[in-house]
C-alpha positions as CSV (number, residue, x, y, z in Angstrom):
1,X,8.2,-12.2,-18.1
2,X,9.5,-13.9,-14.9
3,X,6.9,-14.0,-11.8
4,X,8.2,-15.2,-8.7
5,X,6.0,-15.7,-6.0
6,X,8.5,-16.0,-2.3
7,X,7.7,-15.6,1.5
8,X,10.6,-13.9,2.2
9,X,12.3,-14.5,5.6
10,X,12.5,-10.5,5.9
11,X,14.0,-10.6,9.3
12,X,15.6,-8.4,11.6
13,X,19.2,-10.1,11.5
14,X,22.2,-7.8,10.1
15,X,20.0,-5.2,8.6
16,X,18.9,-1.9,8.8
17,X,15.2,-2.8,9.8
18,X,15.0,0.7,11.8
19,X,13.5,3.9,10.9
20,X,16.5,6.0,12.7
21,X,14.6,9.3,12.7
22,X,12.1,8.7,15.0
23,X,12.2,7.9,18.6
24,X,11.0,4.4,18.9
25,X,12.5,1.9,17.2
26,X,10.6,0.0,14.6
27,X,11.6,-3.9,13.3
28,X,10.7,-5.1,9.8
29,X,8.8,-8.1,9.5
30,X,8.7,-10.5,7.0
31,X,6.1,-9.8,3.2
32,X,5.1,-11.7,0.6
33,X,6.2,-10.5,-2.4
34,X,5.9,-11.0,-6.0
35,X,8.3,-9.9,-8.5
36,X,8.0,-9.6,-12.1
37,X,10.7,-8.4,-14.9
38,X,11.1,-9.0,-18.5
39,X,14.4,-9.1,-20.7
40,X,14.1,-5.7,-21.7
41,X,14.8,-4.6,-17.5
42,X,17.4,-2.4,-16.8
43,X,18.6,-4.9,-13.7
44,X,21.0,-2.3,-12.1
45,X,18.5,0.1,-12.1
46,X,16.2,0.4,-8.7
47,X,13.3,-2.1,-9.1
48,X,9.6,0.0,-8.6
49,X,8.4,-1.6,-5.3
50,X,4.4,-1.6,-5.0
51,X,2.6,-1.4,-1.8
52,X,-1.0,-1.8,-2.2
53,X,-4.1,0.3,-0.1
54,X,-5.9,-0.3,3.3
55,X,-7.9,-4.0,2.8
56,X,-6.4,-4.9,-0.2
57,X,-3.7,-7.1,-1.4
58,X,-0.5,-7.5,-4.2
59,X,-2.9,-9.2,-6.4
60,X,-4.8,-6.3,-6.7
61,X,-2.0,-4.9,-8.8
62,X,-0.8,-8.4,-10.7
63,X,-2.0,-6.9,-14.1
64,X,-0.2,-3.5,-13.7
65,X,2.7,-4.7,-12.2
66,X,3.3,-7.3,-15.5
67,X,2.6,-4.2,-17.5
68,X,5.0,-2.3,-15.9
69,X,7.7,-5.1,-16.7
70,X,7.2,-5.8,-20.0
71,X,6.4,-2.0,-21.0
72,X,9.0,-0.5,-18.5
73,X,12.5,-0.6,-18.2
74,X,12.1,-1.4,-14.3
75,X,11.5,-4.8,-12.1
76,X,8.5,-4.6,-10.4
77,X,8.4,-6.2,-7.1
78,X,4.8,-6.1,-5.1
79,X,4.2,-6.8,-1.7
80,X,1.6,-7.9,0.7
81,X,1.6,-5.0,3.4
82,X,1.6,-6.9,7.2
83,X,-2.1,-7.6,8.4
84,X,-3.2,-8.3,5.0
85,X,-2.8,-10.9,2.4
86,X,-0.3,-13.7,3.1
87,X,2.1,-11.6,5.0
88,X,2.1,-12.0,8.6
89,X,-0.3,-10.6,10.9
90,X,1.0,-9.0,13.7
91,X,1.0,-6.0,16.0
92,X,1.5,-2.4,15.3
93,X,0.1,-1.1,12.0
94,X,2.0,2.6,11.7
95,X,3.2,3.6,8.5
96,X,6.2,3.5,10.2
97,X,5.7,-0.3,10.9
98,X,4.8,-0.2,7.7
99,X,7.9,1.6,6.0
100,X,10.3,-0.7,8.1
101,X,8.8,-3.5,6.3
102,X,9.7,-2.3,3.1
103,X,13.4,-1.3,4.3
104,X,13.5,-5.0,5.8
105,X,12.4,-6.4,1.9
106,X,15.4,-4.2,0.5
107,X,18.1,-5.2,3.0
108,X,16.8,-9.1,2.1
109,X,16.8,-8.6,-1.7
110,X,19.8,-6.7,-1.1
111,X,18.5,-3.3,-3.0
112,X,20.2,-0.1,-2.2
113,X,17.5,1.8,-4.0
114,X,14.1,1.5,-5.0
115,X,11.1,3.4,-6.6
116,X,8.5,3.6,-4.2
117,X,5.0,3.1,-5.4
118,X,2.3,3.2,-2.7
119,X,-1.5,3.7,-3.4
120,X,-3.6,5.1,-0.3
121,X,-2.3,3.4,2.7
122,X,1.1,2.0,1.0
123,X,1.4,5.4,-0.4
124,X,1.5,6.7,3.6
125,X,4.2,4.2,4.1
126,X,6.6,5.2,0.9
127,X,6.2,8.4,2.1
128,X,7.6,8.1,6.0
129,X,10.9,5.5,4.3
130,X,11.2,8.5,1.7
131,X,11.1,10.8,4.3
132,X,13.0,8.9,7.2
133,X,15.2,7.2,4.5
134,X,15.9,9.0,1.9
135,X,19.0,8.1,0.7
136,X,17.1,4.3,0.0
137,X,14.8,6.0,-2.5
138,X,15.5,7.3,-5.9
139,X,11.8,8.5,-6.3
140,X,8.4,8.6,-5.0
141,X,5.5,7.4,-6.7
142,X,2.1,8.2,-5.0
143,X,-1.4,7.0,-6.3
144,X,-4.6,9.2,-4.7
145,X,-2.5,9.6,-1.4
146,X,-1.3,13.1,0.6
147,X,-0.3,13.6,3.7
148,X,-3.3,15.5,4.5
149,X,-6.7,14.1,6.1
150,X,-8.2,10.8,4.4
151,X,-11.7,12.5,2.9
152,X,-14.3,11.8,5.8
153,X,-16.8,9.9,2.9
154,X,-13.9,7.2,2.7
155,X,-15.7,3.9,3.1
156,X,-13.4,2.2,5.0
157,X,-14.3,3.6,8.2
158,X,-13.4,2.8,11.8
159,X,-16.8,1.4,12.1
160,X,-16.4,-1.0,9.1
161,X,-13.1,-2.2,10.7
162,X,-15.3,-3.0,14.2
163,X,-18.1,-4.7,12.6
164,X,-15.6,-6.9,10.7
165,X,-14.3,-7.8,14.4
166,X,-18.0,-8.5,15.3
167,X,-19.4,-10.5,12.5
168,X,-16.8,-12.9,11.6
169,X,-17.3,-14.4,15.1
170,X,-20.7,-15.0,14.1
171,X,-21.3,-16.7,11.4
172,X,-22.5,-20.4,11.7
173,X,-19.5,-22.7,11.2
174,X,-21.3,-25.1,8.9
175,X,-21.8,-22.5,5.9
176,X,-19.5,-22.6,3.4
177,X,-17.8,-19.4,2.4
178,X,-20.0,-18.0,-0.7
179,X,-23.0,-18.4,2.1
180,X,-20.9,-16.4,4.7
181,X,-20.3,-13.7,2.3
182,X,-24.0,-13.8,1.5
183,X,-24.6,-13.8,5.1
184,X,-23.1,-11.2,6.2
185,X,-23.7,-9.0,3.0
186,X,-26.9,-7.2,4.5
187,X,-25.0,-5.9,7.8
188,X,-22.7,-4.3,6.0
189,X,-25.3,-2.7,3.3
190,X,-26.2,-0.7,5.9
191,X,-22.9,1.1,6.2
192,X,-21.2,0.9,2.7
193,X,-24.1,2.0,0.2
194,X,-21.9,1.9,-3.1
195,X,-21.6,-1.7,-4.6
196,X,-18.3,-2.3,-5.4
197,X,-17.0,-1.0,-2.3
198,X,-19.2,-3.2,-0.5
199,X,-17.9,-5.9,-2.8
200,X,-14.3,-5.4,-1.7
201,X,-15.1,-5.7,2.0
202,X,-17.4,-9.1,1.5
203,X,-14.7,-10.4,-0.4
204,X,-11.7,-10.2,1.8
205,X,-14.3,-12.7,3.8
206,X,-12.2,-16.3,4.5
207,X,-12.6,-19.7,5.3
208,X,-10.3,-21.1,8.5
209,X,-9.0,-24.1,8.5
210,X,-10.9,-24.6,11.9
211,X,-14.1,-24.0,9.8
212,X,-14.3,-20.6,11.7
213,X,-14.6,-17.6,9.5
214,X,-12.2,-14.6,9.3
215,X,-10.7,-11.7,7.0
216,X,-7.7,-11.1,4.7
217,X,-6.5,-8.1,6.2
218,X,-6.4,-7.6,10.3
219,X,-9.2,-5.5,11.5
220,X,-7.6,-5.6,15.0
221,X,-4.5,-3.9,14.0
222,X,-5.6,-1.7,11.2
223,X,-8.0,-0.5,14.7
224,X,-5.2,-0.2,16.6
225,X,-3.0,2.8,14.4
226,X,-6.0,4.2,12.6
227,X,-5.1,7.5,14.3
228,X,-1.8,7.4,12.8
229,X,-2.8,5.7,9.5
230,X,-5.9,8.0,8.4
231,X,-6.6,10.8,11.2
232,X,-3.8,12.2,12.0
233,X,-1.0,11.6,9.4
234,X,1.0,14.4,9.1
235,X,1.3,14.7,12.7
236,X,3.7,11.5,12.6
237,X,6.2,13.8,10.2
238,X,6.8,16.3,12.6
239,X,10.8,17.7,12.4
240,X,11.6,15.4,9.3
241,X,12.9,17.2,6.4
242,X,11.5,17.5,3.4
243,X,12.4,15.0,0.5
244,X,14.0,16.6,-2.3
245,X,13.7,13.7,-4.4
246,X,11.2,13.2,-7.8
247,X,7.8,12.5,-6.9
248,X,4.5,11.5,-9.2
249,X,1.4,11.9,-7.7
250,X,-0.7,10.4,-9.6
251,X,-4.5,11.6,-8.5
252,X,-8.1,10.3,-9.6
253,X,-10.4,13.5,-10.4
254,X,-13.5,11.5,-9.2
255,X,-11.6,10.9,-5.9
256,X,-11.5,13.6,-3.1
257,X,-8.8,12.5,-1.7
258,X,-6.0,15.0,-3.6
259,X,-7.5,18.7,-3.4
260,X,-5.8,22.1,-3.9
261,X,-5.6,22.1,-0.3
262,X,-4.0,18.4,0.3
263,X,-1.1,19.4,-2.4
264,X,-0.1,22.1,-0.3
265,X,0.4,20.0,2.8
266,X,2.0,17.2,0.1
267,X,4.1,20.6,-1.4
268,X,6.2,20.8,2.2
269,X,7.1,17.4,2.8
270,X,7.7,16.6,-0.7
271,X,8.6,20.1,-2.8
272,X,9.8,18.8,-6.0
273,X,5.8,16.9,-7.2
274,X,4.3,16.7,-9.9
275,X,0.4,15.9,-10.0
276,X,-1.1,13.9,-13.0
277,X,-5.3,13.5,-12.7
278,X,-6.8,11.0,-14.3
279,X,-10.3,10.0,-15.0
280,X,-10.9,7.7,-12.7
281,X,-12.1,6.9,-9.2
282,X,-9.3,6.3,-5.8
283,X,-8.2,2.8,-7.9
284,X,-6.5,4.7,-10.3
285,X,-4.6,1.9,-11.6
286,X,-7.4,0.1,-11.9
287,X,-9.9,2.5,-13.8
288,X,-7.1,4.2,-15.9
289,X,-4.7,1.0,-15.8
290,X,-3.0,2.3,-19.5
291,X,-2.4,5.8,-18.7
292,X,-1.6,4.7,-15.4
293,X,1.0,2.7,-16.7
294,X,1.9,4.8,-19.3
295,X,2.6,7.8,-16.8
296,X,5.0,5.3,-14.6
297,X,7.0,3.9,-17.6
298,X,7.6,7.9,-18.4
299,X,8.9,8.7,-15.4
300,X,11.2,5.9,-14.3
301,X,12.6,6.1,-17.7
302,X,15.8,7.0,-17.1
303,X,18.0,5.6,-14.2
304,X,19.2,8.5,-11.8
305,X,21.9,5.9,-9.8
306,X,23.0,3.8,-12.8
């Protein structure tokens, strides 16, 4: 298995960095991205490109994704979305900043097609380039995601995203960061109640080079598109057509983020689904990581484009 960890330069020059379907115009920046493949890869089929959830990172699916390799017959390439990780943090946090981003790593890599794996917020932007580009996307893979509502007992709330922007500014310089985690674990107790939610927040904690502390995701610009990002969705898909690709949806059955209801609303944007619930929490992957994997390999088994 081959990892290869780049920055890609994933610039605007000479490609299509623009989601043409909607009014405003949209650049890609530039991700980091990891990708892994095996010698049993298929290398002209589409590589499965992973976009991870809201406050998370590509490392969060290292495991999988070398799974996926050696197991599958596809590359796996993940990425770091913009605002969090190592790729660059910037304004405008849409999924259809976010989608550019993606089309931006395929013009660079010089893909034509791609599987489309997004989890939660990644899964919003595979969604708006399948359904804004679909002729870049031989299927959709979506992990615990719709286009309905995000489930109001989410813990990443707007308020969570606020007191990130109000703590980090207050933590004493001189502590190192295992005692600004520590410090700042009881304001956030009082908001996130379930302990290895919490965990995930006081962990994205960093150290600055200026000994001032900060995050690995953006709180300012996850603030600035929440509406679009986790309120109000579907309202961003208005007059696209449907995508009349393949789509997995691969939901966790302690999770309430797939319901009877939110299929529906996934059934008109994407018609052709078909949901597999696992035992497991919104981390699918990560609480069901073989039949996760197992489920993938099955359906990106054969190569529609080859």
């Amino acid at each position: 298995m081959a990892r290869q960890r780049l920055l890609g330069s994933i610039l605007s020059r000479g490609g299509a960095q623009v989601l043409r379907n909607f009014q405003s115009f949209v650049q890609g920046t530039r991700l980091e991205y990891v990708s892994y493949s095996s010698p049993r890869n298929q290398m002209q089929a589409p590589p499965i490109v992973v976009m991870h959830d809201l406050n998370l990172s590509l490392e969060s699916w290292r495991q999988v994704a070398v799974n996926l390799s050696q197991v599958g017959l596809r590359q796996v390439i993940t990425v770091d979305a913009r605002n969090h990780g190592l790729s660059p943090y910037i304004s405008g946090h849409s999924p259809m900043h976010l989608a550019a981003d993606v089309e931006a790593l395929m013009s660079h890599q010089g893909l034509n097609k791609i599987v489309a794996l997004g989890h939660g917020m990644g899964g919003r932007a595979m969604m708006t380039l399948a359904l804004t580009q679909p002729q870049l996307v031989e299927r959709v893979i979506l992990v615990d995601i719709t286009p309905a509502p995000v489930p109001s007992n989410f813990y990443l709330t707007r308020q969570v995203f606020e007191m990130m922007l109000q703590v980090a500014p207050s933590i004493p310089p001189n502590l190192s960061l295992s005692e600004g985690r520590t410090f700042i674990l009881p304001l956030f107790q009082d908001v996130v109640h379930d302990a290895s939610e919490l965990r995930r927040i006081i962990y994205n904690l960093r150290k600055m080079r200026d000994n001032t502390f900060g995050w690995a995701v953006n709180p300012q610009a996850v603030l600035s598109s929440w509406g679009e990002m986790m309120i109000n969705y579907e309202a961003t898909l208005g007059g696209l057509r449907p995508y009349m690709g393949e789509v997995l949806l691969i939901a966790g059955a302690q999770s309430e983020f797939v319901t009877t209801t939110s299929i529906a609303v996934m059934q008109k944007y994407f018609p052709n689904t078909v949901v597999q619930i696992l035992d497991a929490g919104h981390c699918v992957y990560e609480d069901q990581p073989e039949q996760f994997v197992e489920l993938v390999v099955e359906f990106t088994q054969t190569c529609l484009v080859c």
